[in-house]
Each structure stands twice: as structure tokens, then as C-alpha cells.
PDB file of N, CA, C and O in Angstrom:
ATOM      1  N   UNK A   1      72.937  48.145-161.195  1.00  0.00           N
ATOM      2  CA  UNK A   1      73.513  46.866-161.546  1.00  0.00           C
ATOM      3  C   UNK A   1      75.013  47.040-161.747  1.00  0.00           C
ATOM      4  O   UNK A   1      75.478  48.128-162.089  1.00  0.00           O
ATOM      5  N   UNK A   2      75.779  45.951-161.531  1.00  0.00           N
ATOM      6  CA  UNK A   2      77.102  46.262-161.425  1.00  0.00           C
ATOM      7  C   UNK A   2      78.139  45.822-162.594  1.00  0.00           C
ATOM      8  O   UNK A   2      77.462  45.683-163.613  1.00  0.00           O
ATOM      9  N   UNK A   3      78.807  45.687-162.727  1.00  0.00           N
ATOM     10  CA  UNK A   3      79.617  45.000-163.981  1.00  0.00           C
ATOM     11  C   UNK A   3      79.981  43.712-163.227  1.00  0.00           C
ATOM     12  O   UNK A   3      80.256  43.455-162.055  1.00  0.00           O
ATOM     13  N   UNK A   4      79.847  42.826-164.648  1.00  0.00           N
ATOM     14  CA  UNK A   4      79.862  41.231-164.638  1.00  0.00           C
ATOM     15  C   UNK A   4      80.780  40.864-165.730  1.00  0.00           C
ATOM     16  O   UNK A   4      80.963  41.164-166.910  1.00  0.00           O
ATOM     17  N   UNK A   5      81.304  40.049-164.790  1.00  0.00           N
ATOM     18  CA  UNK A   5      82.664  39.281-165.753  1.00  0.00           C
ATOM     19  C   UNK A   5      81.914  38.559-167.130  1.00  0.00           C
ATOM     20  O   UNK A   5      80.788  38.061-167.137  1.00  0.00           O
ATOM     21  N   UNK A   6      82.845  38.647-168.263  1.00  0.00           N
ATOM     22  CA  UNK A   6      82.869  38.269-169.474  1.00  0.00           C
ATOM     23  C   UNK A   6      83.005  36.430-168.940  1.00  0.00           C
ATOM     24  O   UNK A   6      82.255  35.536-169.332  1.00  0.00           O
ATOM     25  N   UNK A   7      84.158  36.274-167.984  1.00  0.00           N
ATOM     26  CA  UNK A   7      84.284  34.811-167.970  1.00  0.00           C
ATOM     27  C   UNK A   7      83.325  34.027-167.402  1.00  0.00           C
ATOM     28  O   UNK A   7      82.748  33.195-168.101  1.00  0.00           O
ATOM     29  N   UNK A   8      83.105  34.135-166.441  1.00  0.00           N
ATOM     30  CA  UNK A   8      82.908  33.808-165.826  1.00  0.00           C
ATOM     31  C   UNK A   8      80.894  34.163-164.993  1.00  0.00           C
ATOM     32  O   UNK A   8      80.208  33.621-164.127  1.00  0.00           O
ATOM     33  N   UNK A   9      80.768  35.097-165.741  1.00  0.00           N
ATOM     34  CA  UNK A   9      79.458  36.009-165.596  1.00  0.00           C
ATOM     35  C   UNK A   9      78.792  36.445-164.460  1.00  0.00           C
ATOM     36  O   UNK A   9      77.663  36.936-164.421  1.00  0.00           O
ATOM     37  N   UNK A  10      79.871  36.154-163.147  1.00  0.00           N
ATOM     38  CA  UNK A  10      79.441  37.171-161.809  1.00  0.00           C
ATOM     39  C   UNK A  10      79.819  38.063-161.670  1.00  0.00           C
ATOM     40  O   UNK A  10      80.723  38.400-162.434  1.00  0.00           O
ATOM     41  N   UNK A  11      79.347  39.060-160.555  1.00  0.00           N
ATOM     42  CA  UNK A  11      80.214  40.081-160.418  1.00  0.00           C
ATOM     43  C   UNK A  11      81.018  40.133-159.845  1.00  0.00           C
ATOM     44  O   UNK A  11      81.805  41.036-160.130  1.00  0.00           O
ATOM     45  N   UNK A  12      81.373  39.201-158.643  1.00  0.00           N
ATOM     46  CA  UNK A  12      82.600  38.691-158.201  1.00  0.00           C
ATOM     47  C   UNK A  12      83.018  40.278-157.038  1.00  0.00           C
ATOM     48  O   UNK A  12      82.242  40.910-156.321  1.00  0.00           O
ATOM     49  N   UNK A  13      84.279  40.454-157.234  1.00  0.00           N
ATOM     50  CA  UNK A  13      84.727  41.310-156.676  1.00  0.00           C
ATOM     51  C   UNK A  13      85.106  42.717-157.643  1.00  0.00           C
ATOM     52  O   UNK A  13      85.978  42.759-158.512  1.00  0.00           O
ATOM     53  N   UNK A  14      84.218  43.806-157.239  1.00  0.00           N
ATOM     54  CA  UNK A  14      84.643  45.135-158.141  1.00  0.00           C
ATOM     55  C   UNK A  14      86.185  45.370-158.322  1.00  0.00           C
ATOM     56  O   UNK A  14      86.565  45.443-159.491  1.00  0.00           O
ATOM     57  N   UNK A  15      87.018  45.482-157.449  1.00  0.00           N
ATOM     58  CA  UNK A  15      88.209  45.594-157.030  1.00  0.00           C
ATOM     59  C   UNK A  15      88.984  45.215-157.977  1.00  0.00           C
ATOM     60  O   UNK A  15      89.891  45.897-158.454  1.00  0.00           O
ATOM     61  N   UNK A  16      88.436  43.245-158.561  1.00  0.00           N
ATOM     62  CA  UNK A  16      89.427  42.821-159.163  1.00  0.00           C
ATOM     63  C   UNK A  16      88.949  42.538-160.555  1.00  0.00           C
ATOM     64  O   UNK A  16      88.922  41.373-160.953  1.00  0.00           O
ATOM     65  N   UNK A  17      88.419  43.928-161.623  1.00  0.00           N
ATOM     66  CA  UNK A  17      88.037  43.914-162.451  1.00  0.00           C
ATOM     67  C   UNK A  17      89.104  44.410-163.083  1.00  0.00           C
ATOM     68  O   UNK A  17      89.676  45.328-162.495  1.00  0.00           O
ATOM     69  N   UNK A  18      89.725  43.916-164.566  1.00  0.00           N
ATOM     70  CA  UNK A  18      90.319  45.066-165.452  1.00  0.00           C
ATOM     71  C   UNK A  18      89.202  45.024-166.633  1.00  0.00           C
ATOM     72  O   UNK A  18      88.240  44.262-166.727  1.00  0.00           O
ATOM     73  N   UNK A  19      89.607  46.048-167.493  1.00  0.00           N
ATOM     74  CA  UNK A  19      88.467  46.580-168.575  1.00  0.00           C
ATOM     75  C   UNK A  19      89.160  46.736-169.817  1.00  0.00           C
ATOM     76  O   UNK A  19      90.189  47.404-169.712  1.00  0.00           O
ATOM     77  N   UNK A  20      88.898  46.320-170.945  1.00  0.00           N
ATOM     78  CA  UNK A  20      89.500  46.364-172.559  1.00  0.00           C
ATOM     79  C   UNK A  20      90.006  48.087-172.595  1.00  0.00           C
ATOM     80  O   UNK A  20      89.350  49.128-172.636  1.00  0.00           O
ATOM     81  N   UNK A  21      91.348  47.833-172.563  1.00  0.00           N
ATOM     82  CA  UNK A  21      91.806  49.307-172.823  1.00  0.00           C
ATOM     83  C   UNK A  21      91.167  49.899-174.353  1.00  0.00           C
ATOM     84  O   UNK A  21      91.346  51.098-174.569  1.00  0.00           O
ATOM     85  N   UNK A  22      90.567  49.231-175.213  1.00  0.00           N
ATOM     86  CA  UNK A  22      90.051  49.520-176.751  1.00  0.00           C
ATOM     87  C   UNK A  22      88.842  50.248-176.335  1.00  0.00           C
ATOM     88  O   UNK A  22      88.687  51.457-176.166  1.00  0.00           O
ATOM     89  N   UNK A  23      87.742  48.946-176.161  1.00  0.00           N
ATOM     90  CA  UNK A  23      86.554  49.902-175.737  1.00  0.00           C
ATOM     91  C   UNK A  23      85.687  49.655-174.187  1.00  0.00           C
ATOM     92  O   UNK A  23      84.479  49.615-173.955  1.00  0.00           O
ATOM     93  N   UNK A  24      86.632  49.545-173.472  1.00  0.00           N
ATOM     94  CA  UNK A  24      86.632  50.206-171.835  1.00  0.00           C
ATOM     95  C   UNK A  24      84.850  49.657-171.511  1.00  0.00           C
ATOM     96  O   UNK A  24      84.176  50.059-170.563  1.00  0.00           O
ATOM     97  N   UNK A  25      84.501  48.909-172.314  1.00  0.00           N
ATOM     98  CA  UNK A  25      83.067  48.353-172.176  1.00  0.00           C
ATOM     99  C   UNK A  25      83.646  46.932-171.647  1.00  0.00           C
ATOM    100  O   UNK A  25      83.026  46.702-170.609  1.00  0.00           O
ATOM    101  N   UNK A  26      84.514  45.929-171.888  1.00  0.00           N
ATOM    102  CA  UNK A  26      84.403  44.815-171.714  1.00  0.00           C
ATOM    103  C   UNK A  26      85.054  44.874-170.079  1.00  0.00           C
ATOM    104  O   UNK A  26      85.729  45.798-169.625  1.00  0.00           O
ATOM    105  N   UNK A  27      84.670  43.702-169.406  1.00  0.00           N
ATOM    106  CA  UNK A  27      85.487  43.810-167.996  1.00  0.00           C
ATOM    107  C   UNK A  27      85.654  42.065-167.528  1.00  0.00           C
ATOM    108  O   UNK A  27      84.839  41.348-168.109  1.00  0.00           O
ATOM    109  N   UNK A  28      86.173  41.668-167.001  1.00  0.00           N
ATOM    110  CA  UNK A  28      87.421  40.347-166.704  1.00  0.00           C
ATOM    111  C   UNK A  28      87.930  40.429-165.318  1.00  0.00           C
ATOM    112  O   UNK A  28      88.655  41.333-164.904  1.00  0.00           O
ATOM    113  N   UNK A  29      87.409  39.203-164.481  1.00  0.00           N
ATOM    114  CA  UNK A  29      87.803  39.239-162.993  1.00  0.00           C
ATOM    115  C   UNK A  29      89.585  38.988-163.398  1.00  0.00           C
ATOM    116  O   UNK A  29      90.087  38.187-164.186  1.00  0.00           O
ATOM    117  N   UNK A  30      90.042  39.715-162.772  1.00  0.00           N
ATOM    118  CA  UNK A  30      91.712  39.428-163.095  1.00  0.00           C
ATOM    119  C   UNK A  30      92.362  37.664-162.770  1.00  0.00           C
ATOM    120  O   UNK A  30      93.264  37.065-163.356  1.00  0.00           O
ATOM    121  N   UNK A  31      91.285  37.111-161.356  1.00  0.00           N
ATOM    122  CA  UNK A  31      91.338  36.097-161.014  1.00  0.00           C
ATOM    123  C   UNK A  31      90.815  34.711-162.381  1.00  0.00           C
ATOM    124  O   UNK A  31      91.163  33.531-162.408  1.00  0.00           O
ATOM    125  N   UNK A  32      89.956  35.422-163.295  1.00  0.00           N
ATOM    126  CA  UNK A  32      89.271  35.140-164.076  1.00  0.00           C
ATOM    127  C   UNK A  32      90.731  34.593-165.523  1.00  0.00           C
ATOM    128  O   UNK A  32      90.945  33.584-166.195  1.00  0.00           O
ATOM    129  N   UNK A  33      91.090  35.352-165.436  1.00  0.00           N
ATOM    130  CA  UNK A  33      91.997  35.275-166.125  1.00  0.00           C
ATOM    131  C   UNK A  33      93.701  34.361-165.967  1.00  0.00           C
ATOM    132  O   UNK A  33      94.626  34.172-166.757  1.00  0.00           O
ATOM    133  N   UNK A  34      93.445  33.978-164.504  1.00  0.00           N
ATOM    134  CA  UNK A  34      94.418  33.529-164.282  1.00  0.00           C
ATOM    135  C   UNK A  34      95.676  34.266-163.629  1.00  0.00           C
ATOM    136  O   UNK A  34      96.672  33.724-163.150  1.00  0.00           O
ATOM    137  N   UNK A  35      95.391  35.650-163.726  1.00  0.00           N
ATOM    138  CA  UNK A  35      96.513  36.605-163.489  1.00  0.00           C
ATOM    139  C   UNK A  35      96.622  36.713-161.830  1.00  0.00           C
ATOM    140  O   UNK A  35      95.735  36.555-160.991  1.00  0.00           O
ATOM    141  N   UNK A  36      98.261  37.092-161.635  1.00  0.00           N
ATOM    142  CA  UNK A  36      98.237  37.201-160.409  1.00  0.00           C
ATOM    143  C   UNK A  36      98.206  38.875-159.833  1.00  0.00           C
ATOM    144  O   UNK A  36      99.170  39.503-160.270  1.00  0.00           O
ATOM    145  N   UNK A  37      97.449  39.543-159.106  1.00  0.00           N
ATOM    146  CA  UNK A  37      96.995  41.168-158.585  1.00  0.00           C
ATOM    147  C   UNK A  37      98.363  41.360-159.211  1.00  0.00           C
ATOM    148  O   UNK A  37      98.186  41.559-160.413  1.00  0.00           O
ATOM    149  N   UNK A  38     100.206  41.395-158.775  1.00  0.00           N
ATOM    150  CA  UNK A  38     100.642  41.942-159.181  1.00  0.00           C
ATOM    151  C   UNK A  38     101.226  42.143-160.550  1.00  0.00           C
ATOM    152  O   UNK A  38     101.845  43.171-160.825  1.00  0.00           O
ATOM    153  N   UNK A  39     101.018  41.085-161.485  1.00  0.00           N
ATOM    154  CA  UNK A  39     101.163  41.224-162.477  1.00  0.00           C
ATOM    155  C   UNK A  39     100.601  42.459-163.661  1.00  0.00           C
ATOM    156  O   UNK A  39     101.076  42.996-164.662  1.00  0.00           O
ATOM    157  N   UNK A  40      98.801  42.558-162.568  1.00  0.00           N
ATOM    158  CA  UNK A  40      98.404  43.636-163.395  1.00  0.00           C
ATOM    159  C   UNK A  40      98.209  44.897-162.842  1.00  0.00           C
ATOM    160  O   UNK A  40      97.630  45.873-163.320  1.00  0.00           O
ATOM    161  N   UNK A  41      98.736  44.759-161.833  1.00  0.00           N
ATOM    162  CA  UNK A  41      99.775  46.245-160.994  1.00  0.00           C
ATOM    163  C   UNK A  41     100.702  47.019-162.282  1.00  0.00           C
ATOM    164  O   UNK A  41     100.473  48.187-162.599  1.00  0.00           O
ATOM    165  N   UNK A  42     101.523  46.372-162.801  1.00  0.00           N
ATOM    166  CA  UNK A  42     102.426  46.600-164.136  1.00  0.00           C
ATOM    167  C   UNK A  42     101.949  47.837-164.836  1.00  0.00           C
ATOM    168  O   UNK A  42     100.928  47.998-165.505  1.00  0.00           O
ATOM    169  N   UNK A  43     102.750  48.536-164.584  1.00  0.00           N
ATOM    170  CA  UNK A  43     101.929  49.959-165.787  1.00  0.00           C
ATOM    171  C   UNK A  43     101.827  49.457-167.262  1.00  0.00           C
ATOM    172  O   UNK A  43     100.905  49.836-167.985  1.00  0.00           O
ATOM    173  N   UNK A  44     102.941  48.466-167.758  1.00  0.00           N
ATOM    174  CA  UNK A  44     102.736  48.055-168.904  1.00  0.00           C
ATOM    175  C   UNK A  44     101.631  46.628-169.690  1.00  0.00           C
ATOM    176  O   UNK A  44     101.609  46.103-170.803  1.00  0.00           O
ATOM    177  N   UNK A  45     100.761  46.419-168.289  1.00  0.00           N
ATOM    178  CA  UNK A  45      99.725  45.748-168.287  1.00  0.00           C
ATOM    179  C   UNK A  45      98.667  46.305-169.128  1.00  0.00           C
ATOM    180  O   UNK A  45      98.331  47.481-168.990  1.00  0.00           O
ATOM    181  N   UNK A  46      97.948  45.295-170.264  1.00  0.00           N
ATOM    182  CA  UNK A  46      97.294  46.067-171.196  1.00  0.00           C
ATOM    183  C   UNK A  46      96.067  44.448-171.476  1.00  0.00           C
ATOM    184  O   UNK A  46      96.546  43.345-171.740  1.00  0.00           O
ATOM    185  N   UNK A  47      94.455  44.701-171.331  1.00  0.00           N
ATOM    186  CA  UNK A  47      93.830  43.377-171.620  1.00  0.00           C
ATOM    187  C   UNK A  47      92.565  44.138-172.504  1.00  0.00           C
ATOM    188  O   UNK A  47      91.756  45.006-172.175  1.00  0.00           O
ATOM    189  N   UNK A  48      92.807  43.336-173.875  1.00  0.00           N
ATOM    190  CA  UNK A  48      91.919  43.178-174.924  1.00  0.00           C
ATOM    191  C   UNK A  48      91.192  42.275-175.185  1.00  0.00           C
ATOM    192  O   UNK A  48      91.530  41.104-175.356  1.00  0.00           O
ATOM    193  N   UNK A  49      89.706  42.897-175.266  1.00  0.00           N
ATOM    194  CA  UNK A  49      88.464  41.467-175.063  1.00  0.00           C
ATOM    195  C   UNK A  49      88.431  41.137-176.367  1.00  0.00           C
ATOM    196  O   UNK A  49      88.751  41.685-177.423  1.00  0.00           O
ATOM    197  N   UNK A  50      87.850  39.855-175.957  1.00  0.00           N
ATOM    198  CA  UNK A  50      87.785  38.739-177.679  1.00  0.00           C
ATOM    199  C   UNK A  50      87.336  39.624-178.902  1.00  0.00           C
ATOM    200  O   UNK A  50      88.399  39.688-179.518  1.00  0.00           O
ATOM    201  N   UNK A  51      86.393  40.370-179.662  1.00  0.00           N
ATOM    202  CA  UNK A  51      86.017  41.768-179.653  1.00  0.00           C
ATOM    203  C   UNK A  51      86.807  42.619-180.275  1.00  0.00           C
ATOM    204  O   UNK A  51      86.811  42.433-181.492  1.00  0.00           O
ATOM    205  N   UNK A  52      87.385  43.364-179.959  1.00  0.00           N
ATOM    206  CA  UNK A  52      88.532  43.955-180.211  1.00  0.00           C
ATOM    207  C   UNK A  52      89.818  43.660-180.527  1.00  0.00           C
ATOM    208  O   UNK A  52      90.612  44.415-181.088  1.00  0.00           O
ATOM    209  N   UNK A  53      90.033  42.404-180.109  1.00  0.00           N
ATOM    210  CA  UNK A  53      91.169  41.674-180.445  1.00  0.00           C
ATOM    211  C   UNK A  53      90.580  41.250-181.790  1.00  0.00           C
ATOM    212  O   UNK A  53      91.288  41.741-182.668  1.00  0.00           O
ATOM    213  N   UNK A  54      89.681  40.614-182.261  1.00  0.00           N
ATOM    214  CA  UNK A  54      89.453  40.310-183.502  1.00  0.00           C
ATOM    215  C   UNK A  54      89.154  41.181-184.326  1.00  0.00           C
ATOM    216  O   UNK A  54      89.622  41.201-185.465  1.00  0.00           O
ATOM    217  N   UNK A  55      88.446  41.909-183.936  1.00  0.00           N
ATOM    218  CA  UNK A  55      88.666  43.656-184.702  1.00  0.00           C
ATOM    219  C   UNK A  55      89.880  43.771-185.094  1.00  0.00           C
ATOM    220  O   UNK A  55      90.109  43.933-186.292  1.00  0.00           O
ATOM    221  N   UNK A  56      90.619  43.727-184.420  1.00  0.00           N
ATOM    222  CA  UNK A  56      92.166  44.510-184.665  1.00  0.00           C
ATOM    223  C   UNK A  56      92.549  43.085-185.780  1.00  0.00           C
ATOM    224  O   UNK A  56      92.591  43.538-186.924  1.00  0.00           O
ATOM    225  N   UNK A  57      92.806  41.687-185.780  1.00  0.00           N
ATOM    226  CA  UNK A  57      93.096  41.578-186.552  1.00  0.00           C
ATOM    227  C   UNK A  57      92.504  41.406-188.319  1.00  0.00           C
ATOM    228  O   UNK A  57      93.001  41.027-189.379  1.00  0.00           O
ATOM    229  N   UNK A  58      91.506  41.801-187.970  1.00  0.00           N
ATOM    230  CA  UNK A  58      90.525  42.300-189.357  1.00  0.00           C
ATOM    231  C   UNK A  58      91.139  42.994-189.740  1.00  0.00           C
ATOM    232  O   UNK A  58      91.851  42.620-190.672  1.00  0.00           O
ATOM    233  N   UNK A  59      91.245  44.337-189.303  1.00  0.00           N
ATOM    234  CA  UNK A  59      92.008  45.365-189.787  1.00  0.00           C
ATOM    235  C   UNK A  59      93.430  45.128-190.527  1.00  0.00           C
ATOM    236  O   UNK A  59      93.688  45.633-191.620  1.00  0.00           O
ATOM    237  N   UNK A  60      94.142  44.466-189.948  1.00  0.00           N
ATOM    238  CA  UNK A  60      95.482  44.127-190.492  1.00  0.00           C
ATOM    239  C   UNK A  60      95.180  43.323-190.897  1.00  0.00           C
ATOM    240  O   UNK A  60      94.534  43.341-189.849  1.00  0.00           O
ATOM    241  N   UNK A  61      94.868  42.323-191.500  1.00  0.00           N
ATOM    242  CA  UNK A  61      94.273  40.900-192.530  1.00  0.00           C
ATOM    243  C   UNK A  61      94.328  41.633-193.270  1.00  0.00           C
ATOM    244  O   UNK A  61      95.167  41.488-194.159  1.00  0.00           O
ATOM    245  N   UNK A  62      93.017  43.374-193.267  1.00  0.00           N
ATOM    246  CA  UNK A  62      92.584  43.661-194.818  1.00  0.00           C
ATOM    247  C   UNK A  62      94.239  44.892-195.144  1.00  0.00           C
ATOM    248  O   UNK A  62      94.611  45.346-196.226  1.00  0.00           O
ATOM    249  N   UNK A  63      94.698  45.040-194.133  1.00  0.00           N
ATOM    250  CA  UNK A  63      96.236  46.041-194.659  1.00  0.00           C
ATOM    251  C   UNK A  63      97.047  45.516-195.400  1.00  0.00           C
ATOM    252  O   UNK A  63      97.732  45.999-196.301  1.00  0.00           O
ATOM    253  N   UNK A  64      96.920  43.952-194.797  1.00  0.00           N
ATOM    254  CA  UNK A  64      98.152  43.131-195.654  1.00  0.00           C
ATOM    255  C   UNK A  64      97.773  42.884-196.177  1.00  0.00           C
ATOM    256  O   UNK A  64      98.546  41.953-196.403  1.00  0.00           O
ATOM    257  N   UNK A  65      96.390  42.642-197.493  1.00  0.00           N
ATOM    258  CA  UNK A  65      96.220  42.463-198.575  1.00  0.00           C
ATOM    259  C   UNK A  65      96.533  43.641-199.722  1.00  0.00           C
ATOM    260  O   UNK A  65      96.540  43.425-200.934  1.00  0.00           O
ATOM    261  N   UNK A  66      96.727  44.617-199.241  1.00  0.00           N
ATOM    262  CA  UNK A  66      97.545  45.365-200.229  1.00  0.00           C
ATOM    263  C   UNK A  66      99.021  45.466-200.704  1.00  0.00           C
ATOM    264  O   UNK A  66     100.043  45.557-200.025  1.00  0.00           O
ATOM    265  N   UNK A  67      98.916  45.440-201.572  1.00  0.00           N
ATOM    266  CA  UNK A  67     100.600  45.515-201.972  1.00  0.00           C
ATOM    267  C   UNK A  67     101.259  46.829-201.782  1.00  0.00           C
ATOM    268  O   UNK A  67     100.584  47.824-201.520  1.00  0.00           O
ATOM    269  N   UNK A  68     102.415  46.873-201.888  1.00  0.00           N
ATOM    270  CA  UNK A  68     103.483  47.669-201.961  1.00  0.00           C
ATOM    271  C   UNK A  68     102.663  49.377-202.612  1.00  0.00           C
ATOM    272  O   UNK A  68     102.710  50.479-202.066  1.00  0.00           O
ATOM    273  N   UNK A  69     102.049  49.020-203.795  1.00  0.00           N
ATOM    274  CA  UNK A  69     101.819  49.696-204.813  1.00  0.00           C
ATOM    275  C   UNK A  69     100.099  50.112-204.415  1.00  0.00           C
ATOM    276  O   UNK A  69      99.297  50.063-205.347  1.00  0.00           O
ATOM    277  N   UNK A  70      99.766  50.378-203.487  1.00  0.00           N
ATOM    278  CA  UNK A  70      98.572  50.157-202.827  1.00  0.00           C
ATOM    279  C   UNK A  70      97.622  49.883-203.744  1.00  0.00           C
ATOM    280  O   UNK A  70      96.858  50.823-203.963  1.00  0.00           O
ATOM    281  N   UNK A  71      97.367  48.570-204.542  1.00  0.00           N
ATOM    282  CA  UNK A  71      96.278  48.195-204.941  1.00  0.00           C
ATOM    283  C   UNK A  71      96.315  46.615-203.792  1.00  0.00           C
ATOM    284  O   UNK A  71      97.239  46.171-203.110  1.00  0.00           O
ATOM    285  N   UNK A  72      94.811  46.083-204.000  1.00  0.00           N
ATOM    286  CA  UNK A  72      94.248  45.189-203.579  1.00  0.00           C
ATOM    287  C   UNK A  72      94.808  43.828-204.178  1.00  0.00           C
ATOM    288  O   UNK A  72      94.515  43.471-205.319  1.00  0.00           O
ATOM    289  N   UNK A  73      95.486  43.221-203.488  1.00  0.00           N
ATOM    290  CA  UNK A  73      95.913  41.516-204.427  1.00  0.00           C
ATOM    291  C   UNK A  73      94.975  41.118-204.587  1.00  0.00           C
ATOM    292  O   UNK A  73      94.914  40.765-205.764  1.00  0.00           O
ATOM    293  N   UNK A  74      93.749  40.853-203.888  1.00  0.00           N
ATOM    294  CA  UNK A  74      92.805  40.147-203.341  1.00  0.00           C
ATOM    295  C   UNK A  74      91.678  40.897-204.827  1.00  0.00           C
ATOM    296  O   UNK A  74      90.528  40.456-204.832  1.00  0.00           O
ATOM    297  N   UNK A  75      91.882  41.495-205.480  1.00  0.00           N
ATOM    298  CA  UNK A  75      90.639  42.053-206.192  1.00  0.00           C
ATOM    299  C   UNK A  75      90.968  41.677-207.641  1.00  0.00           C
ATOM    300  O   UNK A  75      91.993  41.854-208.299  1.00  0.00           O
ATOM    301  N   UNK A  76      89.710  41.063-207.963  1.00  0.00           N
ATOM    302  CA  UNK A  76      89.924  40.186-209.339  1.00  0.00           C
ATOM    303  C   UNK A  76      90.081  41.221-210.749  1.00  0.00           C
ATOM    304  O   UNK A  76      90.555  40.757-211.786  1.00  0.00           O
ATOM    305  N   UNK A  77      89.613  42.717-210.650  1.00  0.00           N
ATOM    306  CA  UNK A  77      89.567  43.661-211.585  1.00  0.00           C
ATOM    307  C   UNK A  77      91.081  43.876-211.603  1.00  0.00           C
ATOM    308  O   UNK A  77      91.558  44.407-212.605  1.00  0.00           O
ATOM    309  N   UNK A  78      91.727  43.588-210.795  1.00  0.00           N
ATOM    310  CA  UNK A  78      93.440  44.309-210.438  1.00  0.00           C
ATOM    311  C   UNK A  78      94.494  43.558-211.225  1.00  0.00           C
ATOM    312  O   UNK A  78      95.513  44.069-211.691  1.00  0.00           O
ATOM    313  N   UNK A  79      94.094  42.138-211.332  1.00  0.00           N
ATOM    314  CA  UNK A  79      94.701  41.319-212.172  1.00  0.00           C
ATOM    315  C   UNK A  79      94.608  41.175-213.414  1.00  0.00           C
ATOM    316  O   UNK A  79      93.527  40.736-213.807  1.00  0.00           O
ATOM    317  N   UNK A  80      95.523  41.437-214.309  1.00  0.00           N
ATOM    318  CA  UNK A  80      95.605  41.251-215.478  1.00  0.00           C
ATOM    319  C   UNK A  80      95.693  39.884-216.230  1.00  0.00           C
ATOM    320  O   UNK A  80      96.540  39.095-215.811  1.00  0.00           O
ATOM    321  N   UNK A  81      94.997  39.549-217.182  1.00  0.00           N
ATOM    322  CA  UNK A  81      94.990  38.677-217.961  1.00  0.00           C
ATOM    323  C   UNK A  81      95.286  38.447-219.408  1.00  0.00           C
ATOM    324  O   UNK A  81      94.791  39.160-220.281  1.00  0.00           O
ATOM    325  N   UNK A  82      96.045  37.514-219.647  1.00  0.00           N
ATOM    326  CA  UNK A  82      96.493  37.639-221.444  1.00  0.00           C
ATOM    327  C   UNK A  82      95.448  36.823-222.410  1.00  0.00           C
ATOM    328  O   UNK A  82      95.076  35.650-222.372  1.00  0.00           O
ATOM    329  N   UNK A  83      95.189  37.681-223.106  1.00  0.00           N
ATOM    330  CA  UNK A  83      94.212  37.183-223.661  1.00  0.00           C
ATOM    331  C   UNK A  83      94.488  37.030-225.129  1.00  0.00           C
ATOM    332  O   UNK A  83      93.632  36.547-225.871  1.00  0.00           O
TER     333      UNK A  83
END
């Protein structure tokens, strides 16, 4: 069985597949995408599936909830209260 576009869900043409440089599992007819062959000729051509792209900004969501002082803003034990 062959690899099948995320968009579109044929297999279309092998040729004009690119694959999530993250985890090299996802794959995207380039046509699929709108892109034109030479655009993703580009050595600096780089495509991240929905997936990994939201992965990644999980990760930094939970980085920037730390402060300076690496505790958690976000954590209710961290905050002090006058009592």
C-alpha cells in the first residue's frame, strides 16, 4: 500500500509527496497544498503536519508559563496570599 495524502486522501502522484520533517510519518501532495514543484525544490523548504505543529505549540504555551525565576505562574501553590 502506498502513502496517501493527509488532504486530500489519494495517493495521487508518489513524486509529488513532501513528508513532516518532525515525524516523517505525515505526507501532503505538494499540489495539495497549493505549492508550486519549485518552491519546494528550496533547500530551505520545511512542511509540518497539523500534529506536530500543535505539538510544538503546546510545548511553548507550557515554556511561557514560567517565569523568569523558573516557577509556574499558572500554579495556584506558587502564589502567595495575605492572610
Amino acid at each position: 500500500m502506498g502513502t496517501i495524502c493527509l488532504l486530500c486522501g489519494d495517493r495521487g502522484f508518489a513524486k509529488a509527496f513532501v513528508d513532516c520533517v518532525n515525524c516523517l510519518d505525515a505526507s501532503v501532495h505538494i499540489y495539495c497544498l497549493g505549492l508550486d514543484v519549485e518552491e519546494t525544490c528550496d533547500e530551505d523548504f520545511r512542511w509540518v503536519c497539523e500534529d506536530c505543529e500543535t505539538e510544538a505549540h503546546i510545548v511553548s504555551t507550557d515554556i511561557e508559563r514560567f517565569s523568569k525565576d523558573g516557577k509556574n505562574e499558572n500554579d495556584p501553590s506558587a502564589v502567595q496570599t495575605e492572610e
